[in-house]
N, C-alpha and C positions, 0 to 999 in steps of 0.2 A: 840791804843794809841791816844791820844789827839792831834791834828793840832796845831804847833802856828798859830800865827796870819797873820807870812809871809807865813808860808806853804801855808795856803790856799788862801793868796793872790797870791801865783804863781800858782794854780792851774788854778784858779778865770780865771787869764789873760791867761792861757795857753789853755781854754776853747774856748776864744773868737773867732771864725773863724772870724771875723771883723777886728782885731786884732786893739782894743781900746785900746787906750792911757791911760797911766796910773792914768794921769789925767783929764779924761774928766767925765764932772760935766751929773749924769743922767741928761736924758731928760726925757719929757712928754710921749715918747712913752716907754720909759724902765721903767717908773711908769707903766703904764697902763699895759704890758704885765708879768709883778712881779705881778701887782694884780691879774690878768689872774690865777695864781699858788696860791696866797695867798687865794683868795676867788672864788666867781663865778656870775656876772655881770645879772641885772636885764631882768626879764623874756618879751619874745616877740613874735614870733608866733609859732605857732604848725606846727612840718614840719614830714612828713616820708622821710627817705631815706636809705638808701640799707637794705630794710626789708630781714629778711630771711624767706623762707618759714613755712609754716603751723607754725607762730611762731605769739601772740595776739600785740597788740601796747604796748610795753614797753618804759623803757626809760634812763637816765642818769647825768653824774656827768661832775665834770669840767674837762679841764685835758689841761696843762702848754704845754706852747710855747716852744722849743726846741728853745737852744740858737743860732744858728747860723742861723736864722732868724731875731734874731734884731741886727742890727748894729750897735748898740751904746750900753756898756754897758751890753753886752751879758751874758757874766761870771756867774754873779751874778743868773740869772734865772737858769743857768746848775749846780750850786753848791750841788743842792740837787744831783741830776742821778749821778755826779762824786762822793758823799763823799761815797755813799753804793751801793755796786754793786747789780744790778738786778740778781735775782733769778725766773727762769723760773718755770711752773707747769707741771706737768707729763702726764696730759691728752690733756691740751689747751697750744694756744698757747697765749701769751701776747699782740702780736703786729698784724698787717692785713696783710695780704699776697700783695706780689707786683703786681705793674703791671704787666701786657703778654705782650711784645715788638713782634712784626712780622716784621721780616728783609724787611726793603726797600730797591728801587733800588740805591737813590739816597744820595749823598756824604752829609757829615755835610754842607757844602757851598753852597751846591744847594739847600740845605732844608732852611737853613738862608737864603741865597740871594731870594729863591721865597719864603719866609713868609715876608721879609721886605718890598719887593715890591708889594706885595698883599695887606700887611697894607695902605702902601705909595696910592695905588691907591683906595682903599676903600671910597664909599661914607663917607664924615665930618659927626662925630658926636662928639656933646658936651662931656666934660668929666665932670662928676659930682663925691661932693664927698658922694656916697650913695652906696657902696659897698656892697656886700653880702657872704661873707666865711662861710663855713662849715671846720670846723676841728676837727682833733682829733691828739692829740700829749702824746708819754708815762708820764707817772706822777711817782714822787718819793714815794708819800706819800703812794700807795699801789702796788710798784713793781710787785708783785706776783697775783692782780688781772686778770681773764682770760675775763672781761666782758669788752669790748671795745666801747665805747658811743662818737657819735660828737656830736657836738656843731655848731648850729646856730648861727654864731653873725652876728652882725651890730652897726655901730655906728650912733647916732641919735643924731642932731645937733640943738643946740639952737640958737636963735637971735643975742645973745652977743659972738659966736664963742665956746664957753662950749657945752662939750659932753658928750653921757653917750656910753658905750660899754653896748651892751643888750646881752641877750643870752639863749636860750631855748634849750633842749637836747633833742638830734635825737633819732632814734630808736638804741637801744645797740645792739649787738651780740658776738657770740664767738670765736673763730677760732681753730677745733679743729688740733691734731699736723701734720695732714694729708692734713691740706690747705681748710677744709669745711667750710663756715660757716654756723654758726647754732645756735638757740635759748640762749639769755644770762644763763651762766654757773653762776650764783651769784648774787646777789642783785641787782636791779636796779632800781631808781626812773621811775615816770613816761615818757613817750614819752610826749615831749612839757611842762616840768615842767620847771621855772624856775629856772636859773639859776643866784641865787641872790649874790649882792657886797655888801660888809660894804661903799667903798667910791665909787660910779658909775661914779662922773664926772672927766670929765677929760678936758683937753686942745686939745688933739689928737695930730700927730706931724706933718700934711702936709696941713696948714690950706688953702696954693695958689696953685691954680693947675698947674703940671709943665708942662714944654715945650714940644712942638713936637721935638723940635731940639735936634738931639743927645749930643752934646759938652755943651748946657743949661742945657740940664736934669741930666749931669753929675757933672756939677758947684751946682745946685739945690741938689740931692742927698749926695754930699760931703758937705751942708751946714747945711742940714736938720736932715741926719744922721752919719755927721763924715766917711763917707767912702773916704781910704786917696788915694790918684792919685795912686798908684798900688798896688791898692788890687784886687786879684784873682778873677776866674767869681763866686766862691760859696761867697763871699762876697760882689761880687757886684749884687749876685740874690738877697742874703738878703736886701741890701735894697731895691730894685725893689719890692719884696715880701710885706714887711713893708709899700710901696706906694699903695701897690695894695690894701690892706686890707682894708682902706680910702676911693681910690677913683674909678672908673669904668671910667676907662681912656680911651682916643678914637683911635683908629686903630692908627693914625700917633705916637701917644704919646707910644703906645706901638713898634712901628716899631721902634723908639729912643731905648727905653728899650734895644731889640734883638740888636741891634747894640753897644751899651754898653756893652753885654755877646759876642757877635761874637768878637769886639774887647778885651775883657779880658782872651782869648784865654780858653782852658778847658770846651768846651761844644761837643759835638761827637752823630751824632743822635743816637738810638736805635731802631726805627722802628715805626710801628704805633700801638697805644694800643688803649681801650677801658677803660675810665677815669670809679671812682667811681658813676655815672650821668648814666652810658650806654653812654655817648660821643666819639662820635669816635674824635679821636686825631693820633696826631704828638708829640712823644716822645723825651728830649734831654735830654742826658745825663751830668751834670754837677758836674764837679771836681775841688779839690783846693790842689794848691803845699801848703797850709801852712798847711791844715788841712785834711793830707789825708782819716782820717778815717771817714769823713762827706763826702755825697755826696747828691746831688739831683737830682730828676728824674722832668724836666718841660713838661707839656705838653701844647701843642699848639692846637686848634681847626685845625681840617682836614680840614674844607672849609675855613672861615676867617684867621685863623693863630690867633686870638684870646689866651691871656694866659689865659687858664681856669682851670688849675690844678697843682698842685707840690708834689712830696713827699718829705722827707727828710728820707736819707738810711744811714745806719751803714754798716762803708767798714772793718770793722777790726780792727785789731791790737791797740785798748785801753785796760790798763787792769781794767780800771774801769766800763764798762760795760760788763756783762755777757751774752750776747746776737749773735746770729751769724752773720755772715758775710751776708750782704744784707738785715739785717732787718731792717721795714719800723718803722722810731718812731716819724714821722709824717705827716700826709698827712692835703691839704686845696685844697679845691673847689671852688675856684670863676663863684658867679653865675652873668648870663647877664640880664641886666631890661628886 
């Protein structure tokens, strides 16, 4: 049966783990990440990453930002995944298998408190804004696809502050139901095709780099992307996440960040994993009282405490996705210059 038009405007809002105001006017970053889903942003260099074995260089498609990564405006990007539930395939699986957590000795507080201090004391480096993500996030428009493809992006910045998101497609693969992966199960562009926009430029949405200071960079974040004074740590990762994709922020700037999520309570470590890089990392687990069946997995570099990875995990109990419990429907890799 056919939605009104409130229907799915409470869906829309109901989607937002940000929890956007009913009236707040899109921004420059909820264009740019709608385009993200709408088209597929011009092409830029050739990368391999998690090849499977005995399997030739292939390659892949675009595939949409899961909403509760951008803080402003979220809804609308999630509308497609909520109106048609996903349908799984019998052989493969849809989505990537998660991280391997290995139980640490030490408490969530120990692990924040020596990554902030680690940050804190880390030789100063510049924060620029020249970012590097690799991601891949489920898509509505081929649910039942079993061939999983990231995306290289980057944003590339002109003279007058106008930008273009670029993006070239990584090596695809499949996951069969058994947690392998293994050669794409289905059609795939090439490895390093572009991955082309109708409109590439953009404005971006973080044009001044923000503060080392915690209580700055939270005034900064609630300005940039509407995140309101209590909102929960999965909303306050999203925007953090949205920063990060911009700019290659510097140890103290990100020691702000963690101190942002230690204070918005809902983070719990998990142990230490091995990111989709081969990086050895420091895993956190991050939860939200508004949005329980979203959750994020943050991973932290083992030596710097660097934020170099995130997934976003499916906790249950929606009935509009038909996917299990702990499935991964989007992971990004932030890479370091």
């Amino acid at each position: 049966m056919p939605w009104s038009d409130d229907e799915l405007a409470a869906v829309m809002r109901a989607a937002d783990p940000a929890v956007t105001s009913r009236d707040a006017a899109p921004s420059p970053v909820d264009q740019a990440r709608l385009q993200r889903i709408m088209s597929a942003p011009a092409a830029a260099q050739k990368r391999s990453w998690w090849r499977p074995a005995d399997r030739a260089t292939r390659s892949g498609r675009l595939a949409m930002r899961f909403a509760w990564a951008a803080p402003v405006g979220a809804a609308a990007v999630a509308v497609g995944l909520l109106v048609a539930p996903i349908v799984t395939t019998p052989a493969y699986a849809i989505t990537p298998p998660a991280l391997v957590a290995e139980p640490v000795a030490e408490s969530t507080d120990q692990v924040l408190s020596a990554s902030i201090s680690r940050l804190r004391d880390a030789p100063d480096r510049a924060a620029a804004r020249d970012a590097k993500v690799v991601r891949w996030a489920l898509r509505d428009s081929r649910p039942d696809d079993p061939v999983i493809t990231p995306e290289w992006q980057q944003w590339v910045w002109n003279d007058d502050g106008t930008g273009r998101l670029e993006a070239t497609a990584g090596a695809p693969y499949s996951v069969t139901a058994d947690g392998q992966i293994v050669a794409p199960a289905g059609d795939a562009p090439d490895e390093g095709s572009a991955v082309e926009s109708r409109e590439p430029y953009r404005y971006g949405h973080f044009p001044d780099s923000p503060s080392a200071d915690a209580a700055a960079l939270r005034r900064y974040l609630q300005e940039a992307t509407g995140l309101t004074p209590d909102a929960d740590a999965l909303a306050v990762w999203g925007s953090i996440s949205a920063l990060r994709d911009e700019w290659t922020l510097s140890p103290a700037q990100q020691a702000s960040a963690l101190e942002l999520l230690r204070d918005a309570g809902g983070a719990t470590v998990l142990g230490s994993v091995t990111d989709r890089f081969g990086r050895a990392g420091i895993a956190l687990s991050i939860t939200s009282r508004d949005r329980p069946s979203f959750g994020a997995t943050l991973v932290l570099d083992a030596t710097s405490r660097e934020i170099i990875a995130a997934d976003t995990i499916y906790l249950g109990g929606s009935d509009r996705l038909d996917l299990p419990a702990g499935s991964v429907i989007e992971y990004s890799a932030w890479l370091t210059r």
